[in-house]
N, C-alpha and C positions, 0 to 999 in steps of 0.2 A: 723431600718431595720437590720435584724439579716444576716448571710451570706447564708441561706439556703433559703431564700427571692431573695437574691439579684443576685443568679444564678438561680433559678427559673426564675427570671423576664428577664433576660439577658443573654441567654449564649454564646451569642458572644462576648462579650467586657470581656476584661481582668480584673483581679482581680492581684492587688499586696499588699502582707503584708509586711506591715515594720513595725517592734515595737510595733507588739500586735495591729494595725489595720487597718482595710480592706480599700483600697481606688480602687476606680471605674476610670481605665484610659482607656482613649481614644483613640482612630487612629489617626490617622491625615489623611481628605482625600485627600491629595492634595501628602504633603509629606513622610504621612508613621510614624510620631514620633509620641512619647507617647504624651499623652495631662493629664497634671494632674490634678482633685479637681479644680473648682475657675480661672482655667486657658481657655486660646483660646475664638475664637469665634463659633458662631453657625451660620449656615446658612440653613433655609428650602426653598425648589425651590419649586416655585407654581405645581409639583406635589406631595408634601408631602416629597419628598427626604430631609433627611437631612444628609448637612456635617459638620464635625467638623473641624477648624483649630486651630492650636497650635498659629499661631499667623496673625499680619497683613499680613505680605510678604505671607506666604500662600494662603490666601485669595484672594489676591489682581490676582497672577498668575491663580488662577482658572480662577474667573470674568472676565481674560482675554483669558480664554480657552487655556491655555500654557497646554503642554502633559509634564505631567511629567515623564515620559521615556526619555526623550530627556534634563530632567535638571540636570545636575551633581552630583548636594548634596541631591538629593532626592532619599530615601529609594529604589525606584522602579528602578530608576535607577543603585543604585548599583548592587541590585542584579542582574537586565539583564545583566550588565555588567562585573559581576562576581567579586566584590571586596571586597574586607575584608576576603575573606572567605581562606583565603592560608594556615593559621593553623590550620583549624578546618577541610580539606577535601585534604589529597595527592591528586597528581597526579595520574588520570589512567594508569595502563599500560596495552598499548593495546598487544593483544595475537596477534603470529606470526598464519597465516591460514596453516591450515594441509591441504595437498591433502590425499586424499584416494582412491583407486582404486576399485569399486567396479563392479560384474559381471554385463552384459545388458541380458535381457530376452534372451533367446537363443544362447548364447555363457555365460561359463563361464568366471572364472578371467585366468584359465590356457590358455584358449584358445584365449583370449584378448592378453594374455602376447605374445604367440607363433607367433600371426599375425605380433605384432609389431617388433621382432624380425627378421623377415624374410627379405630378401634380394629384392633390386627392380628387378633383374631379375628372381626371382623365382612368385615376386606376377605376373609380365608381362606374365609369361608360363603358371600361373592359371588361370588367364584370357583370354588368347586366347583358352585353354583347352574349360573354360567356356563357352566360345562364340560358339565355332565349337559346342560343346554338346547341345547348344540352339538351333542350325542351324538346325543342324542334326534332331532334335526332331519338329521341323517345318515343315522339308521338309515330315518327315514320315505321320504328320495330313493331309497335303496337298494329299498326294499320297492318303489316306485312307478314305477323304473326295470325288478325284476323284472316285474314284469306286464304291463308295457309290452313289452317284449321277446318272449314270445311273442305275440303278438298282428301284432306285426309279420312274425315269420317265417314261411313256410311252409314246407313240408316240400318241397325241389326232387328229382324224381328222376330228372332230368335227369345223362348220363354226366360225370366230371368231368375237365377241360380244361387241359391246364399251360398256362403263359405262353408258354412256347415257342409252343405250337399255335395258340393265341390269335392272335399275332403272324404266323402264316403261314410255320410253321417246313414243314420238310420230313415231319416228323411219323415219327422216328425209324428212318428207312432206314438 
């Protein structure tokens, strides 16, 4: 098997050279180690699944459905756990957050700035400004809506007609 075969036919499983030649290493599925040439055992589960162990103890922990996240020395574990890795990846440093102040739709950033600068007795006298100027502008619809209203109405002296009747009732027989 030449090497141009042997990654064609596999290109998951790793390839290491040492010494001019190529050997075919394994996973380990239990614990994550290399499995070399001649070495571990094999295991196919009556769905065609096959796993490779490096050795008994591996094995044995599967067959007993042991999680290996949860076993110390195994690959999987460390790496959830974060270990070994201290010289190969500093510390993050985490960045301090910036505020920024940016304008809202209808007020710019000056006019943001001006608001919050202002006094509580000056926003209390824009607000009651406020309010009177609401009031005021209320009381004018109301006046403007009275006078409007008779003008519209007439006086009907016409007999007055229930629903029923309207409808084409029988008209109270």
């Amino acid at each position: 098997m030449t090497l141009g075969s042997l990654a064609m036919h596999d290109l998951t499983e790793k390839l290491e050279f040492w010494a001019g030649w190529v050997w075919k290493v394994e996973i380990d599925s239990f614990s994550g180690y290399r499995i070399y040439p001649s070495k571990g055992k094999l295991f196919v589960r009556g769905d065609s699944k096959v796993f490779r162990f490096a050795g008994s103890k591996n094995a044995s922990l599967f067959l007993q459905r042991k999680n290996p996240r949860k076993i110390a020395w195994t690959q999987v574990y460390r790496r959830m756990h974060k270990k070994g890795i201290t010289e190969e990846v500093a510390k993050k440093r985490s960045r301090k957050t910036v505020k920024h102040q940016r304008g809202i739709v209808g007020a710019d950033l000056a006019a943001i700035a001006a608001k919050r600068n202002q006094t509580a007795a000056v926003r209390a006298q824009q607000r009651l400004a406020a309010i009177s100027k609401a009031k005021s502008e209320k009381k004018e619809k109301e006046v403007k809506k009275e006078k409007a209203k008779p003008a519209t109405r007439t006086a009907t002296t016409a007999p007055k007609v229930s629903k029923q009747q309207m409808k084409g009732g029988k008209g109270g027989r």
